[in-house]
C-alpha positions in Angstrom: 93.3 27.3 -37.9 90.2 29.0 -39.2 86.8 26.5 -39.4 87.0 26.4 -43.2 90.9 25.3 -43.4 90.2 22.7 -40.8 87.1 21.0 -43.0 89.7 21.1 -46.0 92.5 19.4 -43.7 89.9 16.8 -42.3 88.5 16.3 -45.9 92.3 15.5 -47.4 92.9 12.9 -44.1 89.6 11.2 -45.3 90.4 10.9 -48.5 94.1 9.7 -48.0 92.6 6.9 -45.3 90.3 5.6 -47.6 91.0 1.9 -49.0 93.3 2.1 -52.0 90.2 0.1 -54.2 87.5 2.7 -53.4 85.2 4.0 -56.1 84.1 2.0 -59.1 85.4 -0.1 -62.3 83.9 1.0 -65.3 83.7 -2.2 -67.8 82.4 -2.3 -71.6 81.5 -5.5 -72.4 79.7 -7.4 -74.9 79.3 -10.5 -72.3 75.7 -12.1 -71.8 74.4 -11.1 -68.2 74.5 -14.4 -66.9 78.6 -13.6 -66.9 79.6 -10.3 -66.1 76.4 -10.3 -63.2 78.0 -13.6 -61.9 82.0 -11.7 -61.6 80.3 -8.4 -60.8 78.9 -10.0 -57.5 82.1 -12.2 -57.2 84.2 -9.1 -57.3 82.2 -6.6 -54.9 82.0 -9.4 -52.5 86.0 -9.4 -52.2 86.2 -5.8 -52.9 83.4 -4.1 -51.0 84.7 -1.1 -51.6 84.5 -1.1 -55.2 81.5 -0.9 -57.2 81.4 -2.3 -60.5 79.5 -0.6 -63.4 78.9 -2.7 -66.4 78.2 -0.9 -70.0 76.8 -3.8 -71.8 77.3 -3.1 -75.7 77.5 -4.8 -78.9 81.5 -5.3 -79.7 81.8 -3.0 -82.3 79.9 -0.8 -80.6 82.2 -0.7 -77.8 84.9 -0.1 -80.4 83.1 2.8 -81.6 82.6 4.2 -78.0 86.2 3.7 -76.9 87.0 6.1 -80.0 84.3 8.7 -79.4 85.6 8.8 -75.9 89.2 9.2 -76.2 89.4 12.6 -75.3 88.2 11.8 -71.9 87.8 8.2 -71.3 85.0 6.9 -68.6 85.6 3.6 -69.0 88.2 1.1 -67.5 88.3 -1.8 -68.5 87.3 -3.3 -72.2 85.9 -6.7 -72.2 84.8 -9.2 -75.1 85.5 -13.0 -77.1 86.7 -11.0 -80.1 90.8 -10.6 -80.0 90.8 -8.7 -83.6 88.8 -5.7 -81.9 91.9 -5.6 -79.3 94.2 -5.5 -82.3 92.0 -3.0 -83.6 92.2 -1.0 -80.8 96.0 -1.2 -79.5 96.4 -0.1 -82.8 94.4 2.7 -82.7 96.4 3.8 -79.1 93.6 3.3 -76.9 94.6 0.3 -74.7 97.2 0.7 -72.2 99.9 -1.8 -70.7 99.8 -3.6 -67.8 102.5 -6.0 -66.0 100.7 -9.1 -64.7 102.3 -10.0 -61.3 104.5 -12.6 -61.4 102.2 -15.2 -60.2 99.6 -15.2 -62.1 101.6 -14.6 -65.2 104.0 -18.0 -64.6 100.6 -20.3 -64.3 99.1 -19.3 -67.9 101.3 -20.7 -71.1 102.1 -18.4 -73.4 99.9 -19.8 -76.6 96.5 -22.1 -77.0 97.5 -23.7 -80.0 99.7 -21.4 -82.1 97.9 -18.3 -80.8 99.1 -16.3 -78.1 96.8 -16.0 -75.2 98.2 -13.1 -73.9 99.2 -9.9 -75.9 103.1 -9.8 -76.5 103.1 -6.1 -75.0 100.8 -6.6 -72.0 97.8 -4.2 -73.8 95.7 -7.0 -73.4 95.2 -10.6 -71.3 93.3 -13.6 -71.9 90.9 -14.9 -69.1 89.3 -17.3 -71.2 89.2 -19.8 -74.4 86.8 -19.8 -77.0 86.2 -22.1 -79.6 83.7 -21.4 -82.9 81.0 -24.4 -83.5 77.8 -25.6 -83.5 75.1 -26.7 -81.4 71.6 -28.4 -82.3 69.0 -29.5 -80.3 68.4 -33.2 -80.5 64.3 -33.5 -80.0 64.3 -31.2 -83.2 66.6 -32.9 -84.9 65.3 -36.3 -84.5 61.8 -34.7 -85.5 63.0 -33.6 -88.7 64.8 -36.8 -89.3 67.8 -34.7 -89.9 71.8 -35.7 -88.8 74.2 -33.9 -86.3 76.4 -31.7 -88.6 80.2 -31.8 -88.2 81.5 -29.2 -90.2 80.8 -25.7 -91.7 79.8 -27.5 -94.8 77.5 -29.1 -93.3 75.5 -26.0 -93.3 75.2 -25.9 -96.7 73.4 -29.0 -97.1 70.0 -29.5 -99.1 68.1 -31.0 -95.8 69.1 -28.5 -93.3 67.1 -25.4 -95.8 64.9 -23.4 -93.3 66.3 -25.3 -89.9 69.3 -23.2 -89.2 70.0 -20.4 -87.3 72.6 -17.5 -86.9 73.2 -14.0 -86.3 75.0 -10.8 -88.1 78.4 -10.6 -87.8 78.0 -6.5 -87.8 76.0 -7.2 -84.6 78.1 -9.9 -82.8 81.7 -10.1 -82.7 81.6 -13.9 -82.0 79.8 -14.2 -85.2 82.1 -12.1 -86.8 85.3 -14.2 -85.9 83.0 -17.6 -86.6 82.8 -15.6 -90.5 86.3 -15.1 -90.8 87.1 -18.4 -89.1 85.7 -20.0 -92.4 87.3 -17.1 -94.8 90.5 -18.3 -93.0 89.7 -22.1 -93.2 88.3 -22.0 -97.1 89.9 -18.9 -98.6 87.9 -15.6 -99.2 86.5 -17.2 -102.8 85.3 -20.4 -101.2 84.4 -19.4 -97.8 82.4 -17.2 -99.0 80.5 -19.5 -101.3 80.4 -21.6 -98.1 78.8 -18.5 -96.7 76.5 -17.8 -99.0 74.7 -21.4 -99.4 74.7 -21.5 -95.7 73.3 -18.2 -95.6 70.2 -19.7 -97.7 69.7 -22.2 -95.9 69.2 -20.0 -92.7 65.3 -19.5 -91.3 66.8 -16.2 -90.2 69.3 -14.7 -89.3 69.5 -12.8 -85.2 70.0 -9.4 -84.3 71.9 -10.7 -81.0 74.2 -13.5 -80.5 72.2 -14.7 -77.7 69.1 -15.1 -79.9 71.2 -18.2 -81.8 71.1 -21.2 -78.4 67.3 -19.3 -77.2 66.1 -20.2 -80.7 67.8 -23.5 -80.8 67.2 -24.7 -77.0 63.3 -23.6 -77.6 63.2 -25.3 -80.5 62.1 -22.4 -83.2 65.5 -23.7 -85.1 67.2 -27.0 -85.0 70.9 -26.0 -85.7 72.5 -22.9 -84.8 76.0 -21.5 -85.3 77.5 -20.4 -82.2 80.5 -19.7 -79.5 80.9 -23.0 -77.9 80.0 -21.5 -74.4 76.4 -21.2 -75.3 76.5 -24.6 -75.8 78.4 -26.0 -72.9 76.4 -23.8 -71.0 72.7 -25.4 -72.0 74.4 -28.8 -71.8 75.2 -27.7 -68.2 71.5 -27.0 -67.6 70.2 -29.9 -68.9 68.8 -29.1 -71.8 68.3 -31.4 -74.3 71.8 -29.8 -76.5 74.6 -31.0 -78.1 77.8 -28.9 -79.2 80.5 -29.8 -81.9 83.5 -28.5 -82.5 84.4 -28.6 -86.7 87.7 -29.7 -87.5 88.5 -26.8 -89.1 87.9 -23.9 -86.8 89.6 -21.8 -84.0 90.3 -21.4 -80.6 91.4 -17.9 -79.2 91.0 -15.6 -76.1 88.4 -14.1 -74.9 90.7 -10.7 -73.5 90.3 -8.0 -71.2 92.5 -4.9 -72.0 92.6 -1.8 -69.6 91.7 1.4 -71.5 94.4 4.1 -72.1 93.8 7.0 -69.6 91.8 4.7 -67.9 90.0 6.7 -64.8 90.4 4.0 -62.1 93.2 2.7 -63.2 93.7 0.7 -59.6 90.7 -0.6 -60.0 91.1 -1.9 -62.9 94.0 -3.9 -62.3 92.3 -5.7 -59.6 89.8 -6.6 -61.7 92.4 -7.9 -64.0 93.9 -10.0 -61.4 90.7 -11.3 -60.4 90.1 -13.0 -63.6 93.0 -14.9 -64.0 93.1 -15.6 -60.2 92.2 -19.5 -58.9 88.6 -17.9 -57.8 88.0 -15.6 -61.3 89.0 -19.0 -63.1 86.9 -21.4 -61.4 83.9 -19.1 -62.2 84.5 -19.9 -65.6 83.1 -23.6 -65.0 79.4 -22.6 -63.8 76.5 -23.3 -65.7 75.4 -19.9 -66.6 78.7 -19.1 -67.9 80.2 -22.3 -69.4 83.4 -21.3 -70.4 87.2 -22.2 -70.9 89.7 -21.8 -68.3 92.9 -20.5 -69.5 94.8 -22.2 -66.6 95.2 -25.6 -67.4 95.9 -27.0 -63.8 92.5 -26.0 -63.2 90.7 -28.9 -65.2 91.1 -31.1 -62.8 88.3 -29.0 -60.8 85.8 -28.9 -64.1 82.3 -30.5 -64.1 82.3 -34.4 -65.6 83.4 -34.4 -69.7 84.1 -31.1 -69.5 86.2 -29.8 -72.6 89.8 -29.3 -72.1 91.0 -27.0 -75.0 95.4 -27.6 -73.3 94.5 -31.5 -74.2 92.4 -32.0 -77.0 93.1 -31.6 -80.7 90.9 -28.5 -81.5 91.4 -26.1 -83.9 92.9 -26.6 -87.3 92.8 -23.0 -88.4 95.9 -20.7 -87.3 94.0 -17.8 -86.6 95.4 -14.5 -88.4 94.1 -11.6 -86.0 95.9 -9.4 -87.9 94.2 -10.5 -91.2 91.0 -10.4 -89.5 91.4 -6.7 -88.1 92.3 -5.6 -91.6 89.4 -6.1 -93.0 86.9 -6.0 -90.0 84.7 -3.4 -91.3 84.6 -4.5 -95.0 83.6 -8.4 -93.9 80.9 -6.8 -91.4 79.2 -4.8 -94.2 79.7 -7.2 -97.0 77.3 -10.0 -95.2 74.7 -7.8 -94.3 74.7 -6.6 -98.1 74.6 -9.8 -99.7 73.4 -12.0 -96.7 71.6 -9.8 -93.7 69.8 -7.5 -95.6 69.1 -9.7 -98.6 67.9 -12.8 -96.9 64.4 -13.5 -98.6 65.8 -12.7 -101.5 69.0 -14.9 -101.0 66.9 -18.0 -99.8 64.6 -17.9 -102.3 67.4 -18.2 -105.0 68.8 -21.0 -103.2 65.7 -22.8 -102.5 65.6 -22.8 -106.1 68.4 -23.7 -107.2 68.5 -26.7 -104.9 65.1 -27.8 -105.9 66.4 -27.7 -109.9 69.2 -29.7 -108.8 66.9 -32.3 -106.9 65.1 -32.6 -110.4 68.1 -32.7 -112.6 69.3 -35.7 -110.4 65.8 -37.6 -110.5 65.9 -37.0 -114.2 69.5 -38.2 -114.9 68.9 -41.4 -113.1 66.1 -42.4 -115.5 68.7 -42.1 -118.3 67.3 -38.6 -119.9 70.4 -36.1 -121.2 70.7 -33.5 -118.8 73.4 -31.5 -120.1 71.6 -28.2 -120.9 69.6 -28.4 -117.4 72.7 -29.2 -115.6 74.6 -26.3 -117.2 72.0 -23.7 -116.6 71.6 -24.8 -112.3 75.5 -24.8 -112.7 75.3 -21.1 -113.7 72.6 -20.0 -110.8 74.8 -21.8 -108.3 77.7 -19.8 -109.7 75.7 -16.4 -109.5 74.2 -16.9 -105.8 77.7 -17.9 -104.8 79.7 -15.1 -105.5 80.8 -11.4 -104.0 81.3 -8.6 -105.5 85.1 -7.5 -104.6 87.9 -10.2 -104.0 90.2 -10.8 -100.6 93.0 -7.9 -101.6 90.4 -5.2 -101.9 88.6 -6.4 -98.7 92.1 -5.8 -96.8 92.7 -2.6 -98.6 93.3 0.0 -96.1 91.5 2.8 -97.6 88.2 0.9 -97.7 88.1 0.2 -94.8 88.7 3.6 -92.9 85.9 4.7 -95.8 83.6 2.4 -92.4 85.1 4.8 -90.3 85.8 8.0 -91.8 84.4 8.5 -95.2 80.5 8.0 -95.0 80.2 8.7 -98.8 82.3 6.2 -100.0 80.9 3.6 -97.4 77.4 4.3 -98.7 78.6 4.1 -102.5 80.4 0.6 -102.2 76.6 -0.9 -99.8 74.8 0.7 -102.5 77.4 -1.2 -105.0 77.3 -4.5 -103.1 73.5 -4.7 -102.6 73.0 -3.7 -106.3 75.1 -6.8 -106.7 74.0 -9.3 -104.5 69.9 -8.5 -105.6 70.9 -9.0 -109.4 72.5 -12.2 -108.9 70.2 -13.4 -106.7 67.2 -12.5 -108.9 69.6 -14.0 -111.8 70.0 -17.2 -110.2 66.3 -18.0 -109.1 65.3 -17.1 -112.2 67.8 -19.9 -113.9 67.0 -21.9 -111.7 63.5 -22.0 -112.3 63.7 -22.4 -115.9 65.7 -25.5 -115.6 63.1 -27.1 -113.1 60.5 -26.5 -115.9 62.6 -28.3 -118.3 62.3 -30.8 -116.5 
């Protein structure tokens, strides 16, 4: 044996006697810090052979990335709150299947509600619960000499104008199920009137998720609409929060999904199993992550009046993933046309129209007729409270690969919708305005 053929032989024994986890997990993940740096450190501590290398990104960025990388995936393991970008992307091929083992599989039921918590066909698993509500902080609030809300239609409310807070559904996928939680709960025509009031009454509207409970638990905003683990989470450290689940929202999965052609495949499936283990579970119930177990023997081990999803009544909306995944991109573009984008515009209309309807009240109540004024706020409530395309087209296929595939036509029908939403919104101040001087 020459020297060179006995540096390949000893190379090959080295790498065959290396620990079967060796190497790295690749993750995409749209999770705050606070959680995937607490499981990173969690995991390399058991595994100290495996290093794990976060790509933190926006979830439908990490949709987007999953698809540009197909060809040659570097990523392992894809993991977010939002289980319609998992339908999106099983259907799309890029998830693969996995067989939990047997143990950890028999300790998890099978639904949270009427929603699976697991995919069917093993593409995806959820470590998690999440539930859509909102949190305010109470100093504000009692400042302001405003009430808790309840429900989404709370939001729409004259008193809360200016004091709420959320952020764009094309930039956070918990907003983005939050938005179709109340397209679910209402109906596309209602929700999105819903919507739309709300959306005035915002003092703005965040880039990130995570810029919703850091404006709310500092006080810049009093409400703000949220995933309920940024507020269990500031309740947990003391902060002077409160959370509320409506009656009519959702609770679903947070998933983790091992990517098809994954490169460290192993890996990944350790990872896996270290979520849903006892240790990966418990984890859950820290302060900086404040989330929902989806084992429910575990409660017994969570901090004082902590939130048990298994045995409360939460929920009320059956949540359609597959409705939701439809019409992902159209939902995502449609609020930042007629909400995001137009904001001033938008809340200025509906600052308007809610002062005209303060006056029509004062005057009705001193016996004056009121008709004509009432008729003419009526119509700028109408105008500031509609969208330009109904719930069929919004699911129609074609429109929304156009997101995806036909730049064009995506840039005709923002064009379209933002031509829409700044005439009626210009429309509807305007009415509203002249019905205030009649008065």
């Amino acid at each position: 044996m020459n020297r060179w053929t006995g540096l390949i032989v000893g190379l090959l024994v080295a790498a065959l006697a290396a620990p079967a986890g060796a190497g790295e997990v690749v993750i995409v993940t749209s999770f705050p810090k606070e959680l995937f740096e607490n499981y990173k450190k969690a995991f390399e501590a058991k595994h100290p052979d495996t290093k794990v290398v976060i790509k933190q990104q926006q979830t439908n960025a990490g949709v987007t990335y999953l698809r540009e990388t197909k060809a040659k995936p570097d990523a392992d393991l894809f993991w977010v709150s939002a289980p319609d970008a998992f339908a999106t992307l099983k259907g799309d091929g890029l998830l693969d299947r996995y067989t939990l083992p047997k143990e950890i599989a028999a300790r998890i039921p099978a639904k949270i509600g009427a929603f699976p918590i697991h995919d069917p066909d093993g593409a995806y698993f959820g470590f998690a619960v999440s539930g859509y509500g909102l949190m305010w902080n109470t100093p504000y609030l009692k400042a302001n000499k405003l009430t808790a809300p309840k429900e989404w239609t709370d939001l729409a409310r004259p008193e809360y104008f200016g004091h709420l807070v959320i952020s764009a559904p094309s930039r956070s996928g918990t907003t983005h199920l939050t938005v179709e939680v109340i397209l679910q709960a209402y109906g596309w025509e209602k929700g999105w009137a819903l919507l739309l009031a709300s959306g005035g009454n915002m003092g703005t509207i965040t880039e990130r998720s995570f810029g919703v409970p850091e404006a709310v638990i500092s006080g810049q905003y009093g409400v703000g609409v949220v995933i309920d683990f940024f507020g269990l989470s500031a309740i947990a450290s003391g902060y002077p929060i409160e959370f509320a689940y409506p009656s009519l929202t959702s609770v679903v999965p947070a998933s983790v999904g091992i990517v098809k052609g994954a490169p460290n495949r192993k890996n990944a499936e350790a990872f896996v199993n270290y979520l849903l283990s006892d240790e990966g579970q418990l984890l859950l119930f820290s302060k900086e992550i404040g989330r929902l177990p989806v084992v429910p023997e575990l409660y017994v081990r969570a901090p004082k009046d902590y939130p048990n999803p298994f045995t409360m009544k939460l929920g009320g909306v059956d949540f359609d993933d597959k409705l939701s995944s439809a019409r992902r991109n159209v939902v995502n573009a449609l609020y930042d046309q007629v909400i995001t984008f137009r904001h001033a515009e938008l809340k200025a209309a509906w600052k308007a129209i809610l002062a005209a309807e303060a006056a029509v009240a004062r005057a009705k109540e001193t016996g004056r007729d009121v008709t004509k004024a009432a008729g003419l706020v009526a119509e700028a409530r109408d105008l500031a409270s509609r969208v330009p395309l109904d719930g069929k087209k919004a699911a129609d296929k074609a429109i929304n690969n156009a997101f995806k595939e036909k730049a064009e036509l995506k840039s005709k029908l923002e064009t379209e919708w933002d031509t829409f939403a700044k005439g009626n919104y210009a429309k509807a101040r305007g009415l509203a305005e002249q019905t205030a001087a009649m008065l």
